[in-house]
N, C-alpha and C positions, 0 to 999 in steps of 0.2 A: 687616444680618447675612444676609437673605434673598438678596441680590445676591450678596454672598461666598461664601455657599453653592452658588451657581447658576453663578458664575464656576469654582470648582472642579471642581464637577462637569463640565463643560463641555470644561475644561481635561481633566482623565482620562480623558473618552469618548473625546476626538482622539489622546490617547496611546495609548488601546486600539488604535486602527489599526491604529496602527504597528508593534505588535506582534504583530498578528493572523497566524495560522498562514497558511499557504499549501496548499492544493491537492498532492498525492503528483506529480511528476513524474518520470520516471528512465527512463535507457536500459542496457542491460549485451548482454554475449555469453553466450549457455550454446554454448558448443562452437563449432560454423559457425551457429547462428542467431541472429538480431537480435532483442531481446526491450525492446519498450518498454511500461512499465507505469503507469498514473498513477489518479487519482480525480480526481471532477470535484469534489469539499467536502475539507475537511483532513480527516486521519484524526483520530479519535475513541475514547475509549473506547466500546466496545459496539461495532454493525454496521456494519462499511463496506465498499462497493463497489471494489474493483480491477479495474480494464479493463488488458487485458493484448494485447498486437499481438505475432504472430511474424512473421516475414520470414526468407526463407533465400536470398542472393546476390539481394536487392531484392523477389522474390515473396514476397506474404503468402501464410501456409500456415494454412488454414483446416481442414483435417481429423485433428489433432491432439488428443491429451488433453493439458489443462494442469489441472496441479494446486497450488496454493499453502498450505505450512505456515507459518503464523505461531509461532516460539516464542519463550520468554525463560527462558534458565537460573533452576539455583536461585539464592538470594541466604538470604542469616540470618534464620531467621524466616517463608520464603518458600516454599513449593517448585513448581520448574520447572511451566512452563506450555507448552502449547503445542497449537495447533487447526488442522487443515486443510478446507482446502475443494475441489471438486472444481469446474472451469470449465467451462458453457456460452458455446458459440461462439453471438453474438447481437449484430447490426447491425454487424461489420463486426471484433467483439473477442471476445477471451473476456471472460469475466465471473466473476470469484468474490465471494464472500460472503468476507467476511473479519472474523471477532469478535475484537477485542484488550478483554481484560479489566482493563487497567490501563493507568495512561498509565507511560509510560519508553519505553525501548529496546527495539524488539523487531526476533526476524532471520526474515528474509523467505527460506522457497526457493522456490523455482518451477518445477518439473518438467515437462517437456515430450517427452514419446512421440508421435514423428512417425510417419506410416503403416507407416514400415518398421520399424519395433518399438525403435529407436532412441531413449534415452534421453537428454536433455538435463538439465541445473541449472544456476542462476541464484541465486546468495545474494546477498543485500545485508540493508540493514538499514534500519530507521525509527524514527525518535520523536515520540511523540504529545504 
């Protein structure tokens, strides 16, 4: 029984792999800039890091404010949520803090004010 035991379990850890989340990776356009955003762990409930890259016509644009809202409408029972964070520019990326308080669907913007006062957005979306 103790073999059978050990056999399944075994069998379920390799299945877990298989299923194991991946790491955030995406690229989009807000306007004329290239905007690629990823994590280095899968996103999570609670804290997680988004490193975020601009580029405009192949140069990365480092002196920029990025900003990223995380929300998720309301639902029955539920009401709307939604947390921003403001980027520092740090090793070569921005960097936000990004708290998702629940796992589901949540929509990503990503705001980008380049030196000349010019406004960028970027929506997409994740699931944790």
């Amino acid at each position: 029984m103790k073999k059978l035991f050990v056999a399944i379990f075994a069998v379920l850890l390799g299945l877990s792999g298989a299923f194991a989340a991946e790491a955030l990776s995406k690229k989009g356009m807000a306007g004329p800039l290239e905007v690629e955003y990823s994590s280095e762990k899968p996103l999570t409930q609670g804290m997680n890091m988004i490193n975020i890259k601009v580029k405009e016509n192949g140069k990365e644009i480092k002196d920029a404010k990025v900003s990223v809202t995380a929300s998720m409408p309301a639902m029955p029972g539920m009401p709307a949520m939604e947390q921003s964070s403001e980027a520092m520019f740090m090793n070569g990326a921005y960097m936000a803090h990004v708290v998702f308080s629940m796992n589901g669907t949540w929509q990503l913007s990503i705001v980008i004010e380049t030196a000349d006062g010019k406004k960028q957005r970027l929506k997409s979306s994740v699931n944790l």
